[in-house]
N, C-alpha and C positions, 0 to 999 in steps of 0.2 A: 865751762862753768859747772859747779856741782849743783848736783840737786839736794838741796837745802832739808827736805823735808825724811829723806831716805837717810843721811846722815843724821837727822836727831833721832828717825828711827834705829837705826844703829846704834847710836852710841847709849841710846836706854837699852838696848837686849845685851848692851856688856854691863852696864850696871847690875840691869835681873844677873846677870851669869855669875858676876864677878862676887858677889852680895849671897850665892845661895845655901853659904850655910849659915848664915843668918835668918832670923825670921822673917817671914814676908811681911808679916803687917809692920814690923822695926824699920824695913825698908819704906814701905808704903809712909806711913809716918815720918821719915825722915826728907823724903822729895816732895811730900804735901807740904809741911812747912817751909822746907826751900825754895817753893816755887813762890807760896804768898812773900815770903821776903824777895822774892826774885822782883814780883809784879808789883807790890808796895813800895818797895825800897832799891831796887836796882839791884845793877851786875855787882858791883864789888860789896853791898851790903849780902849778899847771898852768897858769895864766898865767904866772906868774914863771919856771917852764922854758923854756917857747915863748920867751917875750921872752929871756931870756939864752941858750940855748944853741941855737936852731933858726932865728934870722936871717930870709933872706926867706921861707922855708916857714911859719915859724913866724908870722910877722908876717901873713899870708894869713889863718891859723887862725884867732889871736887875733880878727882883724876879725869872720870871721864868728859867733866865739863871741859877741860884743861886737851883733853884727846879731840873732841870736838873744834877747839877754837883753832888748834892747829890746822885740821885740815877746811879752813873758812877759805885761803889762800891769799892771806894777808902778811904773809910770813912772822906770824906771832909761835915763834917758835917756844915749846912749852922749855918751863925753866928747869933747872936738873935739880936733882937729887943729892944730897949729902953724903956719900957711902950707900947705906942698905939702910937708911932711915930712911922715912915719908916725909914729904915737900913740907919744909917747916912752913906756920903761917906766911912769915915775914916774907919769905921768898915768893910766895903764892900774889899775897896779895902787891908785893913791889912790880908782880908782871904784870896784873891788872890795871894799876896806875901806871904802868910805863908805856903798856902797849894797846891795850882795850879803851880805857876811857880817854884815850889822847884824839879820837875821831869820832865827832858825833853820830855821823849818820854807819858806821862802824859798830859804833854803843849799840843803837837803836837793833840794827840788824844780830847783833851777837843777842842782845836783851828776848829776840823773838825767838832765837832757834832754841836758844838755851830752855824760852819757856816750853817750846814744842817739844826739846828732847824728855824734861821732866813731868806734862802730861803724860808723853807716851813711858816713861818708866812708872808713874804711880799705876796706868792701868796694869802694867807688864807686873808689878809686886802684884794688884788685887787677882790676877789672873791665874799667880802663882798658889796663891792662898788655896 
């Protein structure tokens, strides 16, 4: 069984890492707002933000949300890439609906880590700063 709470520690210090010629507050900014749609509105309403309205920050996120889910050990294998483009929305969110929200108590537990890894990356941007 993995420990739950060292992977969403992980997969926030690849975000910090991956994100750092970016601004830090643009980051911090971009996983504050996706956490409240994460905890307001749910897992696939928090992808579908990021992809629509947060562009390359967002696209960073997603990834590692997407890197995260994989290693749950649910065999939610993350879905591929087009060539050397970034995971189109559609793609993104058909794996959400095919694979994440198909089990509730699944939902529930993805819904928590996912919140835990985005805590631990807003602090990881303000730290940056």
């Amino acid at each position: 069984m993995a420990n739950l709470d060292r992977l969403a520690a992980q997969h926030a210090q690849s975000i910090i890492t991956n994100t750092k010629n970016q601004k830090a507050s643009d980051i911090e900014n971009t996983v504050t707002k996706a956490l409240g749609v994460l905890q307001e509105d749910g897992v696939y309403a928090c992808f579908l933000y990021l992809l629509a309205k947060e562009k390359a920050n967002g696209q960073a996120v997603v990834q590692e949300m997407l890197n995260l889910l994989q290693e749950l050990g649910f065999e939610w294998n993350k879905p591929q890439k087009n060539g050397t483009d970034d995971l189109t929305s559609s793609v993104v969110l058909k794996h959400i609906t095919d694979n994440v929200t198909q089990n509730l108590e699944r939902l529930l537990l993805t819904k928590e880590i996912l919140e835990q890894m985005l805590i631990y990356a807003r602090y990881g941007a303000k730290a940056r700063q």
